[in-house]
C-alpha angles and dihedrals in degrees: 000000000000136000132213137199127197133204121262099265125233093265090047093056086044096056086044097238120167131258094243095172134072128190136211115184093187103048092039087235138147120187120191119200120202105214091183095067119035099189087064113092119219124274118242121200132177139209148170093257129000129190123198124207094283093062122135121229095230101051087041079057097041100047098039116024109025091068083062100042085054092052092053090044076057086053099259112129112244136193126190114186132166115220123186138110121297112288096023092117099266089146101040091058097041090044114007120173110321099187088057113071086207099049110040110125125232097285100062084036088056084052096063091033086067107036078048100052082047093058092048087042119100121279091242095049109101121198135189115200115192135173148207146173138194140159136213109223119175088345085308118126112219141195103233093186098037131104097257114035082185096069115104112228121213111229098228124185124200124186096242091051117012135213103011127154108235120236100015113153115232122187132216113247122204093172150010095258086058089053089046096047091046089053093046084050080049103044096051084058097057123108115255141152146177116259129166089270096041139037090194111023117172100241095198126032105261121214121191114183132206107193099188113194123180126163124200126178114272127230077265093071092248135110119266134196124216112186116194118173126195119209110190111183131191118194145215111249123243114243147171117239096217074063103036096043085218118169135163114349098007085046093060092044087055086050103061095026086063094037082059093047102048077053094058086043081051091045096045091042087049088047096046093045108072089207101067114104091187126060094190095214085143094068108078120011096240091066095041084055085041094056106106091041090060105066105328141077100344146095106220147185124190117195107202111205130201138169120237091235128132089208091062095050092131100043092049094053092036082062095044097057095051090057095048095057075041089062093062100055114117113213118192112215137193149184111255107218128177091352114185104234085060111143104195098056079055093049102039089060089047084056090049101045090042089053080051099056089050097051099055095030098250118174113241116240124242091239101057096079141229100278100252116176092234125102139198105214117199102023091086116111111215116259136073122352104244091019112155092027104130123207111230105247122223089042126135125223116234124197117209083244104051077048086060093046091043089058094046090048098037081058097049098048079045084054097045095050095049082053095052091084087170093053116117126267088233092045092049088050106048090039090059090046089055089046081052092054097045092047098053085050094062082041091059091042096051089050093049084048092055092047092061082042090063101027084054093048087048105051091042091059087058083056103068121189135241116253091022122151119266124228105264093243095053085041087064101030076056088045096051083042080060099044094060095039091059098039086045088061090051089052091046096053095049087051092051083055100053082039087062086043103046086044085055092049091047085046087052087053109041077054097052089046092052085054096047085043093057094043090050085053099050084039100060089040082061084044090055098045088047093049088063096042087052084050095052094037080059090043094059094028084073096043087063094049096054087044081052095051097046092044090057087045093064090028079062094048098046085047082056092045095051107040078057096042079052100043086048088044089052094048085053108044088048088056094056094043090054093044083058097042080055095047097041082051096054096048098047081051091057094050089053102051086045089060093052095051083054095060 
């Protein structure tokens, strides 16, 4: 499963609508924003391959649908559809430009991938290409290269072949120009119509088969037939009608489109959930044709296209997760070998039998055709080709050389009767009317000659060899195929190797976050340690405080103590200074006054 991006389209820059939608190619991611709502975080989505809106038409063919076209050149059945909502590109990438090499999409590419693959093929490899194309309009199944695209065709399913649709018409291919100018006959007969998203919006789902036969000679000696078919579909887009501004009768098309389309979303669910014991094919006509290519004999790719618009947020993821259920889904395919609705088996024995005929000189019959190109698939009981075909008895076989000798012969006997003069009236007569007779019979058998002539170079144009010469315009449509194969795989390589890179960077970096993850681990344990330490450093930082407090409280009180203590000790010691000064003054006093006695 693939996904595609396109571009934002002239109305949308005009509107001024945002880009919601970013690619990378390397990853296979899409990622979608919501630019409504900013608490929403983006979407992310991945796939096997994605391609963003500068993608090329040839790589998208050459990654994505050449591995399937050279399964079905093998003899696998392939299908290659593209599924999204209306204007996502569908078409484009079904289709493309066909009148531009560069920008064909992957139909007309498939075209030159397998007329290509026939001219490098062995001489003694025969191949039998044949195509054709229906579409599905309002649950009808139409011809769309028949003579009447209104008839309605009946989807029909046998044992020994399967699903098929009775009376399409398929078409011989001898190159890749007829199968261009069918599908252009096929394509102006499609359904379409204008709506407010799309100026040419495919108004029914579109399948145009390949069925590719060649047969080789086994390690037994005998011819074998491989049968591969391609379905490439291209379907009509899902879309709202407040969007689409549908009514009436494009009102009623966008009904039923999106009723086939929720059937196919029902079918791939049952298929991806192992519980389901239905698989409801039978419920719309695009999943019944589409049978083989859901989980079952087939090898498919499915291209999801969405547009980069913000205005188209729902219907984008809407898409997205279809595709991703789709993704799960296992298909189981096989070689088809020696399948009974094979046509060039059929056709090898008619050339046989016809080379015969002229050989011996055997007259063709009335009810083996003319020869025409054209086919009816699905009508043909199973048994031997030209079974029931009856030779006329009482005929005689002419060579071309015994053709040559009657007329000789027929022109002398002409001669000798116009030289009998005496010959009867009656005899003359009768004679030239047997000469007449004669005559008209080597006319007939000329003509029936030339038939076989024509039916044998017919169907050995619908039987193409091995190793043959391409026209000029497929061989370079098949060398610019190649070109880009080639300069893809470069491409591919160097972005293996920035893949590698950009793993080992990742890698760089998962290791340095797991470092950092480790230090920020060790880091908040420390935090955490600090941040108790811290605790208890204010703890007892505050301790300290309070015994500071109290410290100067009682510094304080014993400064108070002792400037009293002082203040009492000075008193006192005045006092006694003064008492001894007291004293010391009356004893000197009394010296004095007993020296004076003494006197």
């Amino acid at each position: 499963l693939i996904l595609r991006c396109r571009p934002l389209n002239q109305r949308e820059k005009m509107t001024g609508f945002k880009q919601a939608v970013t690619v990378d190619e390397i990853r296979g991611t899409i990622t979608v924003n919501k630019f409504e709502t900013a608490q929403e975080p983006p979407k992310t989505f991945t796939f096997d391959t994605v391609f963003g809106p500068e993608s090329k038409q040839l790589d998208v063919y050459n990654l994505t649908a050449r591995p399937i076209v050279d399964s079905v050149l093998e003899g696998y059945n392939g299908t290659i559809f593209a599924y999204g909502q209306t204007g996502t590109g569908k078409t484009f990438t079904m289709e493309g430009v066909r009148a531009v090499p560069e920008l064909r999409g992957i139909i007309p590419n498939s075209f030159a991938h397998i007329f290509g693959h026939i001219a490098k093929a062995e001489g003694d490899t025969r191949f039998l290409v044949r195509v054709s194309y229906l579409e599905i309009y309002n649950e009808e199944v139409r011809d769309l290269l028949g003579k009447d695209q209104m008839q309605r065709l009946e989807v029909k399913e046998r044992p020994d072949i399967g699903v098929y649709i009775k009376d399409l018409t398929s078409y011989a291919a001898n190159n890749a120009d007829d199968m261009d100018r069918i599908m252009t006959v096929g394509h102006k007969n499609r359904s379409v119509g204008a709506t407010n998203m799309n100026e040419h919006s495919s108004r029914s789902h579109a399948i145009f088969t390949v069925t590719i036969e060649y047969s080789e000679k086994g390690l037994d000696g005998n011819q074998h037939v491989r049968m591969g078919k391609l379905h490439l579909v291209d379907l009509a887009g899902s879309e709202r009608q407040g969007k689409t501004g549908a009514t009436g009768q494009r009102l009623k098309e966008a009904t039923k489109i999106n009723l086939s389309l929720s059937t196919l979303g029902n079918v791939i669910s049952a298929l991806v959930d192992g519980k389901s014991t239905h698989v409801p094919y039978r419920n719309s006509k695009l999943t019944r044709l589409l049978q083989d290519s859901l989980g079952g004999n087939s090898k498919t790719m499915m291209c999801a296209n969405i547009g980069p618009a913000d205005y188209n947020y729902d219907e984008t993821i809407s898409t997205l997760r279809y595709a991703n259920r789709a993704k799960n889904i296992k298909n189981k395919a096989r070689i088809n070998e020696d399948p009974k609705d094979a046509l060039l088996r059929q056709f090898q024995k008619e050339i046989e039998d016809l080379r015969k005929k002229l050989e011996e000189g055997e007259e063709i019959s009335g009810s083996e055709g003319s020869g025409s190109e054209e086919m009816d698939e699905g009508d043909d009981e199973a048994g031997e080709p030209g079974e029931g075909r009856r030779r006329r008895k009482g005929r005689k076989k002419v060579s071309p050389d015994k053709m040559v000798e009657m007329q000789a012969k027929i022109e002398e006997e002409r001669k000798a009767l116009e030289a009998k003069l005496d010959m009867e009236e009656e005899e003359r007569n009768k004679a030239r009317a047997e000469l007449e007779k004669r005559e008209k019979d080597l006319i007939k058998a000329q003509q029936e000659h030339q038939l076989l002539l024509e039916k044998l170079s017919t169907l050995e144009k619908k039987v193409i060899v091995g190793g043959v010469d391409l026209l000029a315009k497929a061989e370079e449509q098949e060398k610019l195929l190649e070109e880009s194969n080639n300069e893809l795989e470069e491409r591919r390589r160097r972005a293996e190797q920035l893949r590698k890179e950009l793993e080992e960077k990742e890698q760089e970096r998962l290791d340095i976050e797991e470092k950092y993850t480790s230090l920020q681990e060790e880091a908040q344990g420390k935090t955490k340690k600090l941040k108790k330490v811290w605790t208890m450093l204010m703890a007892a930082k505050s301790e300290v405080s309070k015994i500071i407090l109290e410290t100067a409280g009682i510094i304080a009180v014993i400064k108070t103590g002792l400037e009293t203590f002082k203040a009492t000790i000075g008193k006192w010691s005045l006092k006694c200074l003064e008492a001894e000064l007291s004293r010391i003054y009356s004893i000197n006093n009394h010296e004095e006054k007993k020296g004076a006695c003494l006197c």
